[in-house]
C-alpha positions in Angstrom: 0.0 0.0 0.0 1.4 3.3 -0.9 2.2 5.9 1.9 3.1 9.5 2.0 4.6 10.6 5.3 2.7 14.6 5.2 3.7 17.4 8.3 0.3 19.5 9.2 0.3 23.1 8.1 -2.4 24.6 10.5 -5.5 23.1 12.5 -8.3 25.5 13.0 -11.1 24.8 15.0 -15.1 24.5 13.2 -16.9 23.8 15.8 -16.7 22.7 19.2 -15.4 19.3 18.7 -14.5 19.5 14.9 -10.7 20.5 13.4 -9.7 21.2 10.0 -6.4 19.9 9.0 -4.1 21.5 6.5 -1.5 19.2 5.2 0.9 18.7 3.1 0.3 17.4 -0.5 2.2 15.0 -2.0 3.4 15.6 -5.4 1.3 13.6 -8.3 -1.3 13.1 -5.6 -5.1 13.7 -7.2 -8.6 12.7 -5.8 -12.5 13.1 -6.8 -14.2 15.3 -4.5 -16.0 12.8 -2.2 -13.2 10.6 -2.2 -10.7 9.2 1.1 -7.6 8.3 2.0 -6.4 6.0 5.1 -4.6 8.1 7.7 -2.5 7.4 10.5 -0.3 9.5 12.6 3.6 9.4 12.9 4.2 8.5 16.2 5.4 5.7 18.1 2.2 3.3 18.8 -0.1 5.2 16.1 1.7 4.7 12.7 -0.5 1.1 12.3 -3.4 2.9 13.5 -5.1 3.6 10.1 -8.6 5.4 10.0 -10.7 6.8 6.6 -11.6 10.4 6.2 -12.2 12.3 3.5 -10.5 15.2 1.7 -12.2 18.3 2.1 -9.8 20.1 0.0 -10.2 20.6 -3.8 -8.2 18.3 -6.4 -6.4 21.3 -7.7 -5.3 23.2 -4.5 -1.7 23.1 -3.5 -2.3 21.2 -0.4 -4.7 18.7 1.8 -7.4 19.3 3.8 -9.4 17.3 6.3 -12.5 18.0 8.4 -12.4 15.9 11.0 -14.7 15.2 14.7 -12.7 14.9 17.1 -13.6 12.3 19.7 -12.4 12.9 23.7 -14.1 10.3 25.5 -12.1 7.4 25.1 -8.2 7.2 23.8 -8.6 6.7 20.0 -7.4 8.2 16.8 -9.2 11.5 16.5 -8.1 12.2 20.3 -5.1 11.8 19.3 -4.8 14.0 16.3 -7.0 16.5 18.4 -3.7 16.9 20.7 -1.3 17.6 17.0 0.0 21.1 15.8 1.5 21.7 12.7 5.1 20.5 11.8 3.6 17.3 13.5 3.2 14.4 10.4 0.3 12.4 9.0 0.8 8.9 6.8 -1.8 9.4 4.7 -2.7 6.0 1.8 -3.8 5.3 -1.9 -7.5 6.9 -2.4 -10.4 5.3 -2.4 -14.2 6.3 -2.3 -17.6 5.6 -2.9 -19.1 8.9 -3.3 -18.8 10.5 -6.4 -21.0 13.1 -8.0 -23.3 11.5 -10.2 -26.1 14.8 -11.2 -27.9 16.9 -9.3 -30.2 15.9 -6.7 -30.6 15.8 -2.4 -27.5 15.5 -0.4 -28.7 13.8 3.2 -25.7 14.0 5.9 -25.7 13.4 9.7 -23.6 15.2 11.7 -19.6 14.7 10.5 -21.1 12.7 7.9 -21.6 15.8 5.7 -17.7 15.6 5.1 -17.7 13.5 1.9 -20.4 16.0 0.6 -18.0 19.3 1.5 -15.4 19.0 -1.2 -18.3 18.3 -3.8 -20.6 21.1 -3.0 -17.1 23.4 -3.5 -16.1 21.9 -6.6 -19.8 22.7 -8.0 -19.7 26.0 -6.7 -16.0 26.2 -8.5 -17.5 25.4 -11.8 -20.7 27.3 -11.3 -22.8 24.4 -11.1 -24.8 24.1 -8.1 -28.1 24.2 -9.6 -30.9 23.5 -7.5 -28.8 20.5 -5.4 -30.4 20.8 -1.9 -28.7 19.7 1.3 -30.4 18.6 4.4 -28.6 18.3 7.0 -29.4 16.6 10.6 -27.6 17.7 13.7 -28.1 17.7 17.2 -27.5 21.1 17.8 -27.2 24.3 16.4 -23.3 24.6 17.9 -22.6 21.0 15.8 -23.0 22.5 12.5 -20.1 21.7 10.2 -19.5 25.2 7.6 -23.1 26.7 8.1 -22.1 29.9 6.7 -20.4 28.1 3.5 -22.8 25.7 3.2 -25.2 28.6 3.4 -22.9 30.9 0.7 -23.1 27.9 -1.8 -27.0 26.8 -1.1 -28.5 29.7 -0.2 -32.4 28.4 0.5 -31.4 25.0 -0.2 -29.5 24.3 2.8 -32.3 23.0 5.4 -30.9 22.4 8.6 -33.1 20.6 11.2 -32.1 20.1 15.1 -32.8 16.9 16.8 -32.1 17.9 20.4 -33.0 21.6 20.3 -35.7 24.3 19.1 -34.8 27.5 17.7 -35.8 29.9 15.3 -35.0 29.2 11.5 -34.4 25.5 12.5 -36.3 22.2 11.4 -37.0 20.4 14.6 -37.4 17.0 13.4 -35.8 13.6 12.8 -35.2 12.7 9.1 -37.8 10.3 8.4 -40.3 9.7 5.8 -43.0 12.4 6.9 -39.8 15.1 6.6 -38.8 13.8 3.4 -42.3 14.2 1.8 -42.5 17.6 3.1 -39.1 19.0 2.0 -39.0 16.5 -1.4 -41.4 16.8 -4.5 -39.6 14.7 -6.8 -38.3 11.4 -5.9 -36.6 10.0 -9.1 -33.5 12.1 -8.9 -30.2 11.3 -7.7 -29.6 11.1 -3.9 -26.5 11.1 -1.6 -26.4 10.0 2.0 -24.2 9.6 5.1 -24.0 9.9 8.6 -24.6 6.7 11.1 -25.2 3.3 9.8 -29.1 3.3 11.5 -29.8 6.5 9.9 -28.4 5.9 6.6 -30.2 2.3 6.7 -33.3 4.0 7.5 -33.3 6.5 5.0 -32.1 4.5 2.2 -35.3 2.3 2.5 -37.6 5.5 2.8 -36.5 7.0 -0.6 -36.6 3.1 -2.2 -40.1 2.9 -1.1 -40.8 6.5 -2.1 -38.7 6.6 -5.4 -39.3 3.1 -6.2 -36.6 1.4 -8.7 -35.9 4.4 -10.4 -34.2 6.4 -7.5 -30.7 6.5 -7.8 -29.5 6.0 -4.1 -25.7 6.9 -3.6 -24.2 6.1 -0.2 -21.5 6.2 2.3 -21.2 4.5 5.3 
């Protein structure tokens, strides 16, 4: 398996438990937005610790990017690289994906699962070909929303957020199931893209069968 030993060039913080990773790009290196890589860290007792995220970054920038959630409560990989700063180094793999843009449609993303969809939704606004692509997007808060003002810049009115675990003004208060679907979806033969946890892609994925019947084109990442 190929490797590519990377330093970090800056970590910001998104939100309250999610860091953005600049990194170093190695040279001949290319993607398709929506693609991943295995990553590891380059340290003693981490280097065989491999984990898949996906590049945030565009194919054409002059270095990496990745959006990651980092996780506290127990000592595993994205605690880990929550503690790095840049000069520290990544090993990131050979790419790999399942998500690739396929035509407009509805983007459906829980939580850090709206990372695959990120890179995407910038090429399209690159190339001036956003369209009427919609995203929907499920968190549990408003504080755990990954980009909302991007998201919001490339969107506009067709980035619906709904809140699971709180109720504010301007926000959807509602699971993602079939009763949501129906009232944000009219047409159900088009392309959709989903991912977030296994139980809600599951569920969701047999919603839009059942309502788009063998013509819905169902792209997924779990």
């Amino acid at each position: 398996m190929e490797e590519h030993f990377v330093k970090i060039l800056s970590v910001k913080q998104i939100t309250h438990d999610v860091r953005q990773f600049k990194i170093q790009k190695p040279a001949g290196y290319s993607f398709i937005p929506g693609q991943a890589t295995d990553v590891a860290i380059n340290k003693p007792g981490w280097k065989d610790e491999k984990r898949p995220f996906t590049f945030t970054a565009l194919n054409d920038w002059d270095h990496l990017e990745f959006t990651i959630k980092i996780y506290t409560d127990h000592n595993g990989v994205t605690n880990e690289l929550g503690k790095l700063k840049p000069g520290d180094e990544l090993i990131i793999h050979d790419v790999w994906g399942a998500i690739q843009y396929k035509g407009e449609g509805v983007f459906i993303a829980g939580g850090a699962g709206v990372t695959p969809f990120i890179a995407i939704l910038r090429q399209l606004k690159k190339e001036n070909k956003v369209g009427n692509n919609m995203l929907l997007f499920s968190n549990k808060t408003e504080k755990d929303i990954i980009l909302k003002s991007e998201f919001t810049e490339i969107l506009g009115k067709n980035f619906i957020n709904t809140l699971t675990h709180e109720q504010l003004p301007g926000y959807d208060h509602y699971m993602i199931n079939e009763e949501y679907l129906k009232q944000k979806i009219k047409n159900f033969n088009q392309h959709f893209y989903i991912c977030g946890p296994d139980r809600m892609v599951t569920a969701i994925k047999s919603i839009l069968e059942k309502l788009g019947g063998k013509n819905a084109v169902i792209t997924v990442e779990m």
